[in-house]
Structures are given as structure tokens and as C-alpha cells.
C-alpha positions in Angstrom: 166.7 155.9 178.5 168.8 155.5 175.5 168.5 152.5 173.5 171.9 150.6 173.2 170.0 147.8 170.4 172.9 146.6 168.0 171.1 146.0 164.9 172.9 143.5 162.7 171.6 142.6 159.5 171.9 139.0 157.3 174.6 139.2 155.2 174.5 137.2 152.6 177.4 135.2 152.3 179.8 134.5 154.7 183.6 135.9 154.0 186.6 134.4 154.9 189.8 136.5 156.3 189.7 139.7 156.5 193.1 141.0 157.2 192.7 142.2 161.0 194.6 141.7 163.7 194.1 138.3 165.4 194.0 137.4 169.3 192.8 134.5 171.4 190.2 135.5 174.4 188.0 133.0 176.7 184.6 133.3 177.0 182.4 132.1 178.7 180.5 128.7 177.2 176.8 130.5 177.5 178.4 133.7 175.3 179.7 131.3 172.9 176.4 129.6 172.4 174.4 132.5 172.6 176.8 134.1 169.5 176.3 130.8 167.8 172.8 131.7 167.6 172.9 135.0 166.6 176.1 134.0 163.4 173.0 131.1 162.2 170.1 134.0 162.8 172.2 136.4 160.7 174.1 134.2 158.6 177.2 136.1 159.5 180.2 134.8 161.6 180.9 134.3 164.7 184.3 136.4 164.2 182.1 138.9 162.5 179.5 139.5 165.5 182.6 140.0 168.6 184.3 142.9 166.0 180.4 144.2 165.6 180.3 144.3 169.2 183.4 144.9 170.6 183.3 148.2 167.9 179.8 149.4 169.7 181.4 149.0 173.1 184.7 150.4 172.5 182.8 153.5 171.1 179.6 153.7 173.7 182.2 152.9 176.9 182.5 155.8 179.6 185.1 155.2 181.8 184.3 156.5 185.0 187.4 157.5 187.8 
């Protein structure tokens, strides 16, 4: 079995704006807290984890017909 394991690592300082596209998506209250955890544990954003993940998904996704 292949190991899908994002591995993000503490940044040092938080940036601000970063010129990408923006858009407004729900999510669920759990996610929200569970990214909360993971922006303190890596001292990175919360905006900064979703584009982190949403690139692994977008570029590990099969899409199956």
C-alpha cells in the first residue's frame, strides 16, 4: 500500500496574501477544527494547509468512469 502522508513542515513565520485566487467553500465544523490544530502544530495558516492539500489531491486524484 502506498503511503499518501502529507508531510508539512513549521514554517517560521506566518505570511500574509499571497496573490491567488480567492473563493468561499463550507466545511464542515470538525475539518475546521481539526485544520486549526494542525495551522497551531505547524505554525502555518489555515489558508496555507487547504492549498497544501487541495494541491496533493488534485495531483493524487484518479477519476474513475
Amino acid at each position: 500500500m502506498i503511503n499518501n502522508t502529507i508531510k508539512i513542515y513549521k514554517k517560521d513565520i506566518i505570511k500574509g496574501e499571497d496573490g491567488h485566487k480567492i473563493f468561499s467553500v463550507r466545511v464542515k465544523e470538525e475539518t475546521v477544527t481539526a485544520l486549526d490544530k494542525l495551522a497551531a502544530k505547524s505554525n502555518r495558516s489555515r489558508n496555507d494547509l487547504v492549498n497544501i492539500i487541495l494541491e496533493h489531491a488534485v495531483n493524487n486524484i484518479e477519476v474513475v468512469e
